[in-house]
Structures are given as C-alpha cells and as structure tokens.
PyMOL Python script that loads the backbone (N, CA, C, O; Angstrom):
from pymol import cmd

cmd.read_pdbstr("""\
ATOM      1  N   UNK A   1     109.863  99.561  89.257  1.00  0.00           N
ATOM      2  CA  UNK A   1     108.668  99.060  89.910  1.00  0.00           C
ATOM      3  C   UNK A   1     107.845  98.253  88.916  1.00  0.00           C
ATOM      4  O   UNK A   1     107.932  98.668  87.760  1.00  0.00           O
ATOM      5  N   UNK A   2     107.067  97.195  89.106  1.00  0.00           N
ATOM      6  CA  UNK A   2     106.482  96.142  88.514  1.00  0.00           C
ATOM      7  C   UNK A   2     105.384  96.538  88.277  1.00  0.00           C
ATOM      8  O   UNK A   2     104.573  96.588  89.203  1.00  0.00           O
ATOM      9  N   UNK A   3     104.926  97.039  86.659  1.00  0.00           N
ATOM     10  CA  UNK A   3     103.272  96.829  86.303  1.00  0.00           C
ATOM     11  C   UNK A   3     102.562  96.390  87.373  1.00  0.00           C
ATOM     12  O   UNK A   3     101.724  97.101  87.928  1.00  0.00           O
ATOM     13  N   UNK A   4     102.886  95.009  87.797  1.00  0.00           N
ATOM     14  CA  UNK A   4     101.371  93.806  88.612  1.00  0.00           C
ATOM     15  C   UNK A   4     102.102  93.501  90.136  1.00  0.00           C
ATOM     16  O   UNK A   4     102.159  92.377  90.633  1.00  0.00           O
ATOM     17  N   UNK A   5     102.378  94.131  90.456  1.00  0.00           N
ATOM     18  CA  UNK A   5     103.323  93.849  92.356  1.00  0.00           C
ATOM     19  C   UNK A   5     102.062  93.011  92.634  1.00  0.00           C
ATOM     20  O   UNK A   5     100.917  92.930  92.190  1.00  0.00           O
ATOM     21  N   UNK A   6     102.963  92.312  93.763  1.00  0.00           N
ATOM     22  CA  UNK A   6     102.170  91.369  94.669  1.00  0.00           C
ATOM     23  C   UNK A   6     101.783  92.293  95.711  1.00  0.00           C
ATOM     24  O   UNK A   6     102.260  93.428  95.748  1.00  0.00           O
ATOM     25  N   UNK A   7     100.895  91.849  96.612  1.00  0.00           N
ATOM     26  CA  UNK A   7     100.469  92.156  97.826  1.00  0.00           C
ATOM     27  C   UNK A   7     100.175  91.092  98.945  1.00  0.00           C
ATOM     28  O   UNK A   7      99.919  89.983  98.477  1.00  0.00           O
ATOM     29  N   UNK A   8     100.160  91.150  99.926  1.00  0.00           N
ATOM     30  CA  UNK A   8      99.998  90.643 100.948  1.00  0.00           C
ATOM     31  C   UNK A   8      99.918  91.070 102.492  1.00  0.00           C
ATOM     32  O   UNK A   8     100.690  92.013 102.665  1.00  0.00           O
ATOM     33  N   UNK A   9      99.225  90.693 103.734  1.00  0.00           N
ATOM     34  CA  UNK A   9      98.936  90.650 104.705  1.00  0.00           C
ATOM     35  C   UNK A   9     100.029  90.942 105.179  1.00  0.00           C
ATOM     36  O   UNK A   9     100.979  90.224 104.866  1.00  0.00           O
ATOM     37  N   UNK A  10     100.274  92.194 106.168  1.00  0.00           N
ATOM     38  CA  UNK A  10     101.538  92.614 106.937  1.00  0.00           C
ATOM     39  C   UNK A  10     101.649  91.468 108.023  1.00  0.00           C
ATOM     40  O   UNK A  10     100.577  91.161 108.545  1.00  0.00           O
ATOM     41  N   UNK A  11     102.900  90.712 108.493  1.00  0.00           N
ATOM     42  CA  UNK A  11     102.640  90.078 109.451  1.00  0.00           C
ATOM     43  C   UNK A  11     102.306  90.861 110.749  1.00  0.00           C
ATOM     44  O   UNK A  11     102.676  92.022 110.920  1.00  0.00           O
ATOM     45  N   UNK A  12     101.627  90.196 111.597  1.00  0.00           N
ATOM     46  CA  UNK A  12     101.422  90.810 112.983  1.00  0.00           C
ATOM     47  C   UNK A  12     100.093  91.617 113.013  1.00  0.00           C
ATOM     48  O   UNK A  12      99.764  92.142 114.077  1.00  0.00           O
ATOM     49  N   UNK A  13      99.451  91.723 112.111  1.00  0.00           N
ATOM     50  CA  UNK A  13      98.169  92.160 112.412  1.00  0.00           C
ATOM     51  C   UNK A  13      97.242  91.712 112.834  1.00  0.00           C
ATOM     52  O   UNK A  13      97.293  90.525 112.513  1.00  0.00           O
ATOM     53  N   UNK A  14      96.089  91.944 113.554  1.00  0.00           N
ATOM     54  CA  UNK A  14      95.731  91.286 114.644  1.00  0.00           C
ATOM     55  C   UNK A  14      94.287  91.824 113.604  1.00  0.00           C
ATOM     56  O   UNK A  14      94.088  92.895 113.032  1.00  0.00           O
ATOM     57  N   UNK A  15      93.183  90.151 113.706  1.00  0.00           N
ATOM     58  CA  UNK A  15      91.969  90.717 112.597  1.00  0.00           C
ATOM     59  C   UNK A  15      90.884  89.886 113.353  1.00  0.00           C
ATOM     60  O   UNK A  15      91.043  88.699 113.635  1.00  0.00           O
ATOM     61  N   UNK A  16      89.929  90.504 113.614  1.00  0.00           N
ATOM     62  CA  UNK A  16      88.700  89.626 114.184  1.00  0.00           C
ATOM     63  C   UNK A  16      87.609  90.400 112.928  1.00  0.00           C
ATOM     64  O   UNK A  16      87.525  91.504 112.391  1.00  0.00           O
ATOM     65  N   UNK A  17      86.765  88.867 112.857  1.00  0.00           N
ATOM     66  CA  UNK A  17      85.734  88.933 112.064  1.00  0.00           C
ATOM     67  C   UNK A  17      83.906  88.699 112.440  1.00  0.00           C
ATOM     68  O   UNK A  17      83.208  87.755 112.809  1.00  0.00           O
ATOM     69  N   UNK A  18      83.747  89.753 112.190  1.00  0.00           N
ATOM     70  CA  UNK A  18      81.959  89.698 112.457  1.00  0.00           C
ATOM     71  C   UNK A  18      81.477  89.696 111.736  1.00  0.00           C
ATOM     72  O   UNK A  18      81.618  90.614 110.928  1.00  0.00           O
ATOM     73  N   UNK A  19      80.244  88.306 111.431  1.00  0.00           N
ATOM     74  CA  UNK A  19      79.531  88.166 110.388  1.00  0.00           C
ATOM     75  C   UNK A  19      80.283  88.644 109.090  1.00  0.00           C
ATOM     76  O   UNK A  19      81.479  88.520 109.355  1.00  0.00           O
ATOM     77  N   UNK A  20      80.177  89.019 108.107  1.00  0.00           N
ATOM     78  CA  UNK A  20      80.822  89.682 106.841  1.00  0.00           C
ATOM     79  C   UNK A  20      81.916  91.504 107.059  1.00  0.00           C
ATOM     80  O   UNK A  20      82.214  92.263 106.137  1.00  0.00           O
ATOM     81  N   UNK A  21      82.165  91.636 108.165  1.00  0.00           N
ATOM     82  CA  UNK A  21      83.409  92.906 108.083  1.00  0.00           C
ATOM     83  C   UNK A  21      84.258  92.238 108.989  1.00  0.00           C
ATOM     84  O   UNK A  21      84.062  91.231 109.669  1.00  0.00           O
ATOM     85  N   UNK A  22      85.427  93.124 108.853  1.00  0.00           N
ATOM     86  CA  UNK A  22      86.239  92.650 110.200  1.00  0.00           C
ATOM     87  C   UNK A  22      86.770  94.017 110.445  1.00  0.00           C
ATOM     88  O   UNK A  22      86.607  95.026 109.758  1.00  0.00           O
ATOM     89  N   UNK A  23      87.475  93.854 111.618  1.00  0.00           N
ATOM     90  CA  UNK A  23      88.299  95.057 112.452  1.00  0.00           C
ATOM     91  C   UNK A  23      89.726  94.403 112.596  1.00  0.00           C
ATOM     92  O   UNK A  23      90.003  93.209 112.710  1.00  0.00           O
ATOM     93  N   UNK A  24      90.822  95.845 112.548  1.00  0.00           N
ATOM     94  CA  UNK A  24      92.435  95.255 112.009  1.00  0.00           C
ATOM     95  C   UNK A  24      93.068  96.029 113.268  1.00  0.00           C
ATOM     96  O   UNK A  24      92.623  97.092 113.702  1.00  0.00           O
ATOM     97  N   UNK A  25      93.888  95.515 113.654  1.00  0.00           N
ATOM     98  CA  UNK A  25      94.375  96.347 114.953  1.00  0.00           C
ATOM     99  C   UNK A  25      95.928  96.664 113.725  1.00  0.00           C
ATOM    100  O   UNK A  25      96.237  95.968 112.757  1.00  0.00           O
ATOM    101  N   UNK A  26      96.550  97.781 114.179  1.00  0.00           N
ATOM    102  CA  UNK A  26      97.361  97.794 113.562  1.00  0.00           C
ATOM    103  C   UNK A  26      98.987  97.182 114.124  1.00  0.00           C
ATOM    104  O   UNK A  26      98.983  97.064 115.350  1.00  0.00           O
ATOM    105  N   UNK A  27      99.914  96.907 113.678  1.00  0.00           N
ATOM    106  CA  UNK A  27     100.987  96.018 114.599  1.00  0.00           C
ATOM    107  C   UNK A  27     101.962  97.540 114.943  1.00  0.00           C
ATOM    108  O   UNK A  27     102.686  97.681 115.929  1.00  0.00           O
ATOM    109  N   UNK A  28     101.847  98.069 114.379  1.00  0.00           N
ATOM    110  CA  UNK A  28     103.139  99.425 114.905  1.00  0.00           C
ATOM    111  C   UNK A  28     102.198 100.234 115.981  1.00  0.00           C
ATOM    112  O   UNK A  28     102.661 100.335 117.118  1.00  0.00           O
ATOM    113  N   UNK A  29     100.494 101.009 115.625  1.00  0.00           N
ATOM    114  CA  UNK A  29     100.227 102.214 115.976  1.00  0.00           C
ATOM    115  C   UNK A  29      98.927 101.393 117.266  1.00  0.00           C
ATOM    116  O   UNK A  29      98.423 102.100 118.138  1.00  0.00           O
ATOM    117  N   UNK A  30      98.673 100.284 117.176  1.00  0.00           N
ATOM    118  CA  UNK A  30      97.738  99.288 117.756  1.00  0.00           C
ATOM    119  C   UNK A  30      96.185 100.258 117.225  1.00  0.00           C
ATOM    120  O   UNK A  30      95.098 100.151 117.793  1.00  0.00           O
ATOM    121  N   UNK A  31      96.425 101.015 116.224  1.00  0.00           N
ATOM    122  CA  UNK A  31      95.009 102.073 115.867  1.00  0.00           C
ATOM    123  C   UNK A  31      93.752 100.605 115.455  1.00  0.00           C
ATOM    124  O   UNK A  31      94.129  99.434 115.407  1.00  0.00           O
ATOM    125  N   UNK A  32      92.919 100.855 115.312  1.00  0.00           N
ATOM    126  CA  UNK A  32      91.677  99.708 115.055  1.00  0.00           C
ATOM    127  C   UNK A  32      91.497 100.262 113.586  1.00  0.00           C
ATOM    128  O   UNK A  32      91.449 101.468 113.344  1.00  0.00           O
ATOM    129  N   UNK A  33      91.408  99.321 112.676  1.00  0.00           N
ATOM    130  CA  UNK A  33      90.182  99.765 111.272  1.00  0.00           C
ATOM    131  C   UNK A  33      89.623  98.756 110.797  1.00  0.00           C
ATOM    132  O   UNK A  33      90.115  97.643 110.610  1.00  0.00           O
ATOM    133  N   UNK A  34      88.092  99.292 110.494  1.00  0.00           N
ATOM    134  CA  UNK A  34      87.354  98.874 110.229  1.00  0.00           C
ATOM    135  C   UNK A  34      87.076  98.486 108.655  1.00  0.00           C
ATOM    136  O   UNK A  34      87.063  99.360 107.789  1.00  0.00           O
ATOM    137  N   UNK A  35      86.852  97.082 108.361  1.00  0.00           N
ATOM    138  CA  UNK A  35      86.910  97.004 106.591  1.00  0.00           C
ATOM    139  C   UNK A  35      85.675  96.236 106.410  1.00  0.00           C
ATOM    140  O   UNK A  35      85.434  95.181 106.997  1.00  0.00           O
ATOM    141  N   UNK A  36      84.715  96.961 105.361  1.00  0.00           N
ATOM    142  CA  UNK A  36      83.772  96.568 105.046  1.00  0.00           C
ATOM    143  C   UNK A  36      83.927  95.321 105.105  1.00  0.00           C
ATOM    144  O   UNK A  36      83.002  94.569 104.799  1.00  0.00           O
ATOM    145  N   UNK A  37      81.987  94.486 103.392  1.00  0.00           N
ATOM    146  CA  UNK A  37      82.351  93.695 103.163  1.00  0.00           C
ATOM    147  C   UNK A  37      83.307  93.343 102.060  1.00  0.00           C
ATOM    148  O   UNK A  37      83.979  92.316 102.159  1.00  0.00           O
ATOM    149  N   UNK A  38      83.392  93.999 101.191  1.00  0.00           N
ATOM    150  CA  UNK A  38      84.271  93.876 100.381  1.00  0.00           C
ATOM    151  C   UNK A  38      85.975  93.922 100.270  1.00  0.00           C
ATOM    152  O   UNK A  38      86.756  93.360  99.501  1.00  0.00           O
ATOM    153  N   UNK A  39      86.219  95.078 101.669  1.00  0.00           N
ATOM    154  CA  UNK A  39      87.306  95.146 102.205  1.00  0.00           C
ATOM    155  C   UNK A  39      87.996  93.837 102.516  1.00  0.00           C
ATOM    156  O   UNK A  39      88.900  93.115 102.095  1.00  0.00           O
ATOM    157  N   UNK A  40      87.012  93.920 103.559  1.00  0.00           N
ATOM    158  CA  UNK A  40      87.252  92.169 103.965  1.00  0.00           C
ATOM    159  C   UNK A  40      87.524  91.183 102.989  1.00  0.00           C
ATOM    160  O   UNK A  40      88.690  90.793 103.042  1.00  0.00           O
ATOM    161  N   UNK A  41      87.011  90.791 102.344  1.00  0.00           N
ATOM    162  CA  UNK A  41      87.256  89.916 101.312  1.00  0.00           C
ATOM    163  C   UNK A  41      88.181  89.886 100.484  1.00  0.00           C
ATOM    164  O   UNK A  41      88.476  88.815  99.953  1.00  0.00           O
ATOM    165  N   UNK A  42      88.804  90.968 100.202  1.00  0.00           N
ATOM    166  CA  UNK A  42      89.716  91.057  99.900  1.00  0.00           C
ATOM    167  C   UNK A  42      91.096  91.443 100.833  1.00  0.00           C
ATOM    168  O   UNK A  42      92.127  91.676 100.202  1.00  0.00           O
ATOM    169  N   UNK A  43      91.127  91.504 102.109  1.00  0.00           N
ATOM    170  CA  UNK A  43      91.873  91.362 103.236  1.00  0.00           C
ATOM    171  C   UNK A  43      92.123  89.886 103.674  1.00  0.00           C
ATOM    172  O   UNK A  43      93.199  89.529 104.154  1.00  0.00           O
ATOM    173  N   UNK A  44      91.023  89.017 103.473  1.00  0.00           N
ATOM    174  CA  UNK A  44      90.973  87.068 103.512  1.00  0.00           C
ATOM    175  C   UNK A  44      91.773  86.679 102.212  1.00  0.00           C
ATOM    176  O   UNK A  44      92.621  85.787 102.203  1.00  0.00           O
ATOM    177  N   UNK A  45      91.391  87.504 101.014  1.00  0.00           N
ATOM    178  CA  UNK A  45      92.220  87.197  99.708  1.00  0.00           C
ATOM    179  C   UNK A  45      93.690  87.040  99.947  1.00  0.00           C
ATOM    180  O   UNK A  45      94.345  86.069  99.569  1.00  0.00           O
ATOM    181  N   UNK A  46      94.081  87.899 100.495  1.00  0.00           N
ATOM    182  CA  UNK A  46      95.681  88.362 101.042  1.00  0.00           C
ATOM    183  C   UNK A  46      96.402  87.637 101.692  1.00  0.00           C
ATOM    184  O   UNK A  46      97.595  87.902 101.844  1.00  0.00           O
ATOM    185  N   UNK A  47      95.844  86.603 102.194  1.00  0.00           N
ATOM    186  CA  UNK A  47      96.343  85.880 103.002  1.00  0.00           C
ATOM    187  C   UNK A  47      97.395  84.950 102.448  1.00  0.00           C
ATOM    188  O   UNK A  47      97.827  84.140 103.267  1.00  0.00           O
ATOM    189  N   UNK A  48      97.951  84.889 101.105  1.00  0.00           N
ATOM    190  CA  UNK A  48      98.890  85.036 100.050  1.00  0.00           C
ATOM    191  C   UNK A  48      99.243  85.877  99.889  1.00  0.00           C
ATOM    192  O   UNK A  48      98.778  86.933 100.318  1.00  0.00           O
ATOM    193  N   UNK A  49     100.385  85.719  99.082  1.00  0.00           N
ATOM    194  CA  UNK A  49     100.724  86.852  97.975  1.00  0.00           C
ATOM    195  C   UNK A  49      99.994  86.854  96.841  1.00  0.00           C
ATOM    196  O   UNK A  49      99.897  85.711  96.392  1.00  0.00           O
ATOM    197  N   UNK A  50      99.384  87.753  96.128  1.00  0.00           N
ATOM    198  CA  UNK A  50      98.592  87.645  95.103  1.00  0.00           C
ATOM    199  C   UNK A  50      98.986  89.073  94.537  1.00  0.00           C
ATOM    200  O   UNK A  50      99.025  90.104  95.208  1.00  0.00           O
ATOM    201  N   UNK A  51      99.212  88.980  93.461  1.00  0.00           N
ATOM    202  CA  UNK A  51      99.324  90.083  92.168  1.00  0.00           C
ATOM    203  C   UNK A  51      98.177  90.968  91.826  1.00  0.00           C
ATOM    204  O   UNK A  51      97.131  90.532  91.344  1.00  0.00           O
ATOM    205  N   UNK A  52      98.390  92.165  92.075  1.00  0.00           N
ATOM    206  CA  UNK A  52      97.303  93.137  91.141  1.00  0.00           C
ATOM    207  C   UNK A  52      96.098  92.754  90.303  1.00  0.00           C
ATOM    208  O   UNK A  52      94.923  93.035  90.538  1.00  0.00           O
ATOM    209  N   UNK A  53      96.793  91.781  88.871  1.00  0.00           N
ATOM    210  CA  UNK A  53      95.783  91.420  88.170  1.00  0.00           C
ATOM    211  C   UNK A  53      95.161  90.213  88.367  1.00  0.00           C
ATOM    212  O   UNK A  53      94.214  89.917  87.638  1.00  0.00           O
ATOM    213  N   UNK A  54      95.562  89.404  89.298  1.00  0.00           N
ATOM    214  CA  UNK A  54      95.008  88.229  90.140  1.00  0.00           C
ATOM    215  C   UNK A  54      93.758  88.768  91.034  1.00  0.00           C
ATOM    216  O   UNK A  54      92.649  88.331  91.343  1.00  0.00           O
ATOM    217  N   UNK A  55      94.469  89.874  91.271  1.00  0.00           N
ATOM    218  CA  UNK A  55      93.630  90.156  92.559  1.00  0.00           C
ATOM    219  C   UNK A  55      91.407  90.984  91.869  1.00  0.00           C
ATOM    220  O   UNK A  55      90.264  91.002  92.326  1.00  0.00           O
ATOM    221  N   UNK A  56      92.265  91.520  90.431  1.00  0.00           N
ATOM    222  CA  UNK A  56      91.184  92.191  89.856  1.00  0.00           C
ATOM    223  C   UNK A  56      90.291  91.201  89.245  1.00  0.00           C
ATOM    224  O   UNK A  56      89.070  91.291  89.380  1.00  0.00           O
ATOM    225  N   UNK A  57      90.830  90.293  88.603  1.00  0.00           N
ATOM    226  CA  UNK A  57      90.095  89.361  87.992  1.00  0.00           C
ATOM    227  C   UNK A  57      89.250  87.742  88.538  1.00  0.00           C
ATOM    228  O   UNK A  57      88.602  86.824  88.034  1.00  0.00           O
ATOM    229  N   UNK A  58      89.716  88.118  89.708  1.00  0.00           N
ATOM    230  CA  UNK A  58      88.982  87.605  90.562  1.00  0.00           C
ATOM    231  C   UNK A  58      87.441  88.432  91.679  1.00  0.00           C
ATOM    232  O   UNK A  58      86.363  87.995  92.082  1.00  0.00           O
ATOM    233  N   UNK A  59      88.074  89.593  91.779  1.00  0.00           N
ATOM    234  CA  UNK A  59      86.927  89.997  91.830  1.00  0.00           C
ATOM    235  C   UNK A  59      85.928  90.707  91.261  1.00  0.00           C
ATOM    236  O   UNK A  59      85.075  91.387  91.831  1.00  0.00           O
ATOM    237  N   UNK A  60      86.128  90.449  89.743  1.00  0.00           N
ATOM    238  CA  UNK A  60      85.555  90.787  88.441  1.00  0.00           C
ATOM    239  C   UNK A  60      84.335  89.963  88.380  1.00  0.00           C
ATOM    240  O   UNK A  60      83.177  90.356  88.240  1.00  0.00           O
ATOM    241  N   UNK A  61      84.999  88.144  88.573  1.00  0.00           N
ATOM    242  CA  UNK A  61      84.533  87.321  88.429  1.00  0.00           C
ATOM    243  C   UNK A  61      83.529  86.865  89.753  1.00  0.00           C
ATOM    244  O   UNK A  61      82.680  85.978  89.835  1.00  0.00           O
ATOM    245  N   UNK A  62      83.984  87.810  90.681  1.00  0.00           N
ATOM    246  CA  UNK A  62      82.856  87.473  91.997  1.00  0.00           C
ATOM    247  C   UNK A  62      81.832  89.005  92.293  1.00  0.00           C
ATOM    248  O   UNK A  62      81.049  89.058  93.241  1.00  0.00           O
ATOM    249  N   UNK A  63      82.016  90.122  91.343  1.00  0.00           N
ATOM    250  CA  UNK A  63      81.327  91.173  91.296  1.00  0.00           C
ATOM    251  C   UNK A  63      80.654  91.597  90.391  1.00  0.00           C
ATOM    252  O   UNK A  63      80.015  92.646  90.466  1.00  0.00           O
ATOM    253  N   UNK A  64      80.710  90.430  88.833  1.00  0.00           N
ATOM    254  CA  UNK A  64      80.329  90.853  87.606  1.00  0.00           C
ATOM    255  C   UNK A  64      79.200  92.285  87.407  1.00  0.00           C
ATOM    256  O   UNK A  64      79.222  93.046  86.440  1.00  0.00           O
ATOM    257  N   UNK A  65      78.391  92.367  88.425  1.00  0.00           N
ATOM    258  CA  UNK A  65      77.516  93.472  88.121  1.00  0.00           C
ATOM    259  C   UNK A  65      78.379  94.586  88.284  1.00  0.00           C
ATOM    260  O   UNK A  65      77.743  95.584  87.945  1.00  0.00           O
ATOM    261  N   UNK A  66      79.784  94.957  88.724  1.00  0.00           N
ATOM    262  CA  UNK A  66      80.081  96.056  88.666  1.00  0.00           C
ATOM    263  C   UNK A  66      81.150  96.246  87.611  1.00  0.00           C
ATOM    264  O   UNK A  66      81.892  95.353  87.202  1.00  0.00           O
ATOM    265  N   UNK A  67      81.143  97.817  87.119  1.00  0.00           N
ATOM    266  CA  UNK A  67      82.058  97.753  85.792  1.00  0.00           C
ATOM    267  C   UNK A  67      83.307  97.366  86.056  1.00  0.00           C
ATOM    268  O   UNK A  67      83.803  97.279  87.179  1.00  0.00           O
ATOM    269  N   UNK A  68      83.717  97.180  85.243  1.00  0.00           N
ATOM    270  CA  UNK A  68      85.061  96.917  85.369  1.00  0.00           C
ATOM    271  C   UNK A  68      86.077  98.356  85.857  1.00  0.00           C
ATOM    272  O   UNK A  68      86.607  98.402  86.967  1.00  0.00           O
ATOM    273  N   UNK A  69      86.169  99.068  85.193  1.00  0.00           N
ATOM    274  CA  UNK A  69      86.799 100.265  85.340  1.00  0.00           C
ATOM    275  C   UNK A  69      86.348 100.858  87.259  1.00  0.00           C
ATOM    276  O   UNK A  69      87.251 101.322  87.956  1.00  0.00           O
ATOM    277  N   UNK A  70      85.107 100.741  87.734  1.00  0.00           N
ATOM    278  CA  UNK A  70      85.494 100.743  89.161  1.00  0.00           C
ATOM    279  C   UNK A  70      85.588  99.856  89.799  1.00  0.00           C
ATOM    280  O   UNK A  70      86.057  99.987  90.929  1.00  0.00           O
ATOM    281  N   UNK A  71      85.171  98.582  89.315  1.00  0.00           N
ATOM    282  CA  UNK A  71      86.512  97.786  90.096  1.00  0.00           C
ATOM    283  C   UNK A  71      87.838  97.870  90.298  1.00  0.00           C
ATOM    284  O   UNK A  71      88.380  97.750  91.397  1.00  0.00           O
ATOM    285  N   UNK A  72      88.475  98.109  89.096  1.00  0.00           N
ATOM    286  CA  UNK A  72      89.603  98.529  89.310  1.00  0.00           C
ATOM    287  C   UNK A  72      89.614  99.343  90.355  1.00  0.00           C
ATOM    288  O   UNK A  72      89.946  99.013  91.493  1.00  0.00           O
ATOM    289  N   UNK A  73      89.162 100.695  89.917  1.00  0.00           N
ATOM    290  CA  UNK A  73      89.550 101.503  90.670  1.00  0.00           C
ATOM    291  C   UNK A  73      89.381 101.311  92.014  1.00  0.00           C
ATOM    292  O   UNK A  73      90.338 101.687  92.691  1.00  0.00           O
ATOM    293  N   UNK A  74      88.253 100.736  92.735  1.00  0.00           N
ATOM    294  CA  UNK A  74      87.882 100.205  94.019  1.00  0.00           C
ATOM    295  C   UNK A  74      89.214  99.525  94.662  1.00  0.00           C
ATOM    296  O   UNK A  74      89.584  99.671  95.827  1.00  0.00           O
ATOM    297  N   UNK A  75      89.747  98.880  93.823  1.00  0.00           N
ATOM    298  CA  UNK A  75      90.578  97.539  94.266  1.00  0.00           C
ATOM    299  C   UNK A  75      92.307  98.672  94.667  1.00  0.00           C
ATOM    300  O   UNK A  75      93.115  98.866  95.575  1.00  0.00           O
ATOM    301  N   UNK A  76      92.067  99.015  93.534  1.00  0.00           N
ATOM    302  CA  UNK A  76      93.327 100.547  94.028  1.00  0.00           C
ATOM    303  C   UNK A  76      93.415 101.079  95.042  1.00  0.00           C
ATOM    304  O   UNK A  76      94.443 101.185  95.712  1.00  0.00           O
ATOM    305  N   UNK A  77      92.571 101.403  95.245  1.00  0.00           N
ATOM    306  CA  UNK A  77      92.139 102.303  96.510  1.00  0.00           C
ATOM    307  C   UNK A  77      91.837 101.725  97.926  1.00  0.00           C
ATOM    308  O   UNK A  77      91.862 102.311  99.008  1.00  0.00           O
ATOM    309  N   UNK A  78      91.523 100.323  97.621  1.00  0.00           N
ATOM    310  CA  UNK A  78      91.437  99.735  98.814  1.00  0.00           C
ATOM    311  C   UNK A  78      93.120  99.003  99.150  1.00  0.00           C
ATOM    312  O   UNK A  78      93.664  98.838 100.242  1.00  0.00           O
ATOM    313  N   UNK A  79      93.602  98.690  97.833  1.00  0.00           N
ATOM    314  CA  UNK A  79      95.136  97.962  98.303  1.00  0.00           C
ATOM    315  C   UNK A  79      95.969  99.589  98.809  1.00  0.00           C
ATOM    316  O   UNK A  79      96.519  99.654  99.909  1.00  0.00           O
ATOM    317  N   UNK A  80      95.953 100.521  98.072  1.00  0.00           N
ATOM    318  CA  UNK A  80      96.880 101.694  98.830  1.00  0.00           C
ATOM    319  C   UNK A  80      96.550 102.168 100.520  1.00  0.00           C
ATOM    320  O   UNK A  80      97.308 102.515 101.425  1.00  0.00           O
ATOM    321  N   UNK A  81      95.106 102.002 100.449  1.00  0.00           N
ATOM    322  CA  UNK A  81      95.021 102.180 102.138  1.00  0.00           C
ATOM    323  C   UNK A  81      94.962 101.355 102.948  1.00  0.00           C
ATOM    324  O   UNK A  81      94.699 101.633 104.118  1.00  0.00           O
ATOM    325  N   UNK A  82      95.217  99.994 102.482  1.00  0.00           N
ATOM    326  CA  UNK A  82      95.669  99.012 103.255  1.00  0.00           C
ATOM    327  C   UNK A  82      97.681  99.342 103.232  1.00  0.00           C
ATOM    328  O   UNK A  82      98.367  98.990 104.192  1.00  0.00           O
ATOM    329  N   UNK A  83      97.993  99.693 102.602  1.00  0.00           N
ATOM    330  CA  UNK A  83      99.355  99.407 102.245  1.00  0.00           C
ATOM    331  C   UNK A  83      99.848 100.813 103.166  1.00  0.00           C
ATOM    332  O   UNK A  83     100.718 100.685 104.027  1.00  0.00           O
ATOM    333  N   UNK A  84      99.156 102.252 102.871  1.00  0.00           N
ATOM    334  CA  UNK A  84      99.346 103.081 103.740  1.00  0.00           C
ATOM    335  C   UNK A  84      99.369 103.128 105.053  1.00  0.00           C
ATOM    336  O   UNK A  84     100.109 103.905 105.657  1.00  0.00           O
ATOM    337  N   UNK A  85      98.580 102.321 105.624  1.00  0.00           N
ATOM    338  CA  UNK A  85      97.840 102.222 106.885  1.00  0.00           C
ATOM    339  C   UNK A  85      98.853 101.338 107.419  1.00  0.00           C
ATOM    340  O   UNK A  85      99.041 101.460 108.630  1.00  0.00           O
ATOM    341  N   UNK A  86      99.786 100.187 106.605  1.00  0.00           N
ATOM    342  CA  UNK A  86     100.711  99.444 107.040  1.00  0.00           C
ATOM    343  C   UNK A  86      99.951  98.081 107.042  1.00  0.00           C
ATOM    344  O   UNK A  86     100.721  97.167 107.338  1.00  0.00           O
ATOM    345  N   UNK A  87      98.686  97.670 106.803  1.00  0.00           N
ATOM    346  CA  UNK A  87      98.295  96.783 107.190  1.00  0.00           C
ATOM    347  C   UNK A  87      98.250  95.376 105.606  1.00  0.00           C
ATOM    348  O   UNK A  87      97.627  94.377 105.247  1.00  0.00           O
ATOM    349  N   UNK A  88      99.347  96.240 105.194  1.00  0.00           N
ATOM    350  CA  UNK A  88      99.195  95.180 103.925  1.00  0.00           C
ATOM    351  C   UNK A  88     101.202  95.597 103.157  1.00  0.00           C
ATOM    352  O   UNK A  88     101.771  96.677 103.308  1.00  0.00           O
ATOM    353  N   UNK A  89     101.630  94.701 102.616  1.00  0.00           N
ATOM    354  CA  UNK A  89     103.042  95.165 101.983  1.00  0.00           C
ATOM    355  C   UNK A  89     102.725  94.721 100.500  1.00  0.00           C
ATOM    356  O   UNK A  89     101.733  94.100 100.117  1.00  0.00           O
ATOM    357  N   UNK A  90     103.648  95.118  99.853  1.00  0.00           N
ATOM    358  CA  UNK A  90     103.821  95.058  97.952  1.00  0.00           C
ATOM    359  C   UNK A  90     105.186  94.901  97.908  1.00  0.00           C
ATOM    360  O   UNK A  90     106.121  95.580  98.331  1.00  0.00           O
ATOM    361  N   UNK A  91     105.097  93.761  97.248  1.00  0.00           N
ATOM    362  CA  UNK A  91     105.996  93.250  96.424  1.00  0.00           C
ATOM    363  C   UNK A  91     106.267  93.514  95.010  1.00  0.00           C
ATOM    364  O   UNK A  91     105.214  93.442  94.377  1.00  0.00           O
ATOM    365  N   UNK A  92     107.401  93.827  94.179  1.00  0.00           N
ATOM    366  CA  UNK A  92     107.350  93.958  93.040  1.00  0.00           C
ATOM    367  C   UNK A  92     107.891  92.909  92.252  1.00  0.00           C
ATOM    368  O   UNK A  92     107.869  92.985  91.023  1.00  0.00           O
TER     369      UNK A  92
END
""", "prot")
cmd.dss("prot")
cmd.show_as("cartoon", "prot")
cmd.util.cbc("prot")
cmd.orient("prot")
C-alpha cells in the first residue's frame, strides 16, 4: 500500500449543494449524508484524483489558522468516512 494513495469521487454519486454544505445520496445504499463546510470542499477537491499530500497541503494553505497536525488529522478522518461510506475510492 502507498504512503500518499490517491483519492477520488466514487462514480454515481448523486451531490446537491446549498450555499456552502452539500448532501451525497449514496449509489449502492441511496442513504443521504450530509458534509459540512469543509467536508464539502474537500468532496469539490475530489473531483480528481488527488493524493493525500496534495490534498493536505492544500488545505494547509487555505486553513493556515489551523495546526497542522489537526489538519491532518481532520483530512484523515474525513477521507476514511468518505471512503467507508463508499462515497469516495483510493488509489495506491
């Protein structure tokens, strides 16, 4: 498995956006979830494939007030429950 896997947008997910969150229908379970703003933004990020440390250092550079170390961790936690949920795949 790859240090920096890619990630990206599962095809077939169905995403409407309000003002700054959106809601994700899921393509297997049709369940709804709801992703902040930050979620979001990084759910629009995806819309590529983009790498781990692509993905951190970009929103390092668009979150500077927050540490680094929970960014990271934020960004973890938001790509595994996107990836759990099915609504996102990894590439290595």
């Amino acid at each position: 498995m790859s240090d920096d896997p890619a990630y990206l947008r599962q095809p077939g997910v169905n995403a409407t956006e309000i003002d700054t969150e959106t809601f994700l229908v899921g393509p297997e379970d049709g369940e709804v979830y709801y992703l902040d703003e930050v979620s979001s933004a990084l759910w629009r990020f995806l819309e590529a494939p983009r790498r781990r440390s692509e993905i951190v250092e970009t929103f390092a550079a668009a979150f500077p007030e927050i540490a680094a170390e929970t960014l990271e961790a934020d960004i973890e936690a938001a790509l595994a429950e996107l990836e759990s949920r099915k609504l996102a795949v990894r590439r290595n």
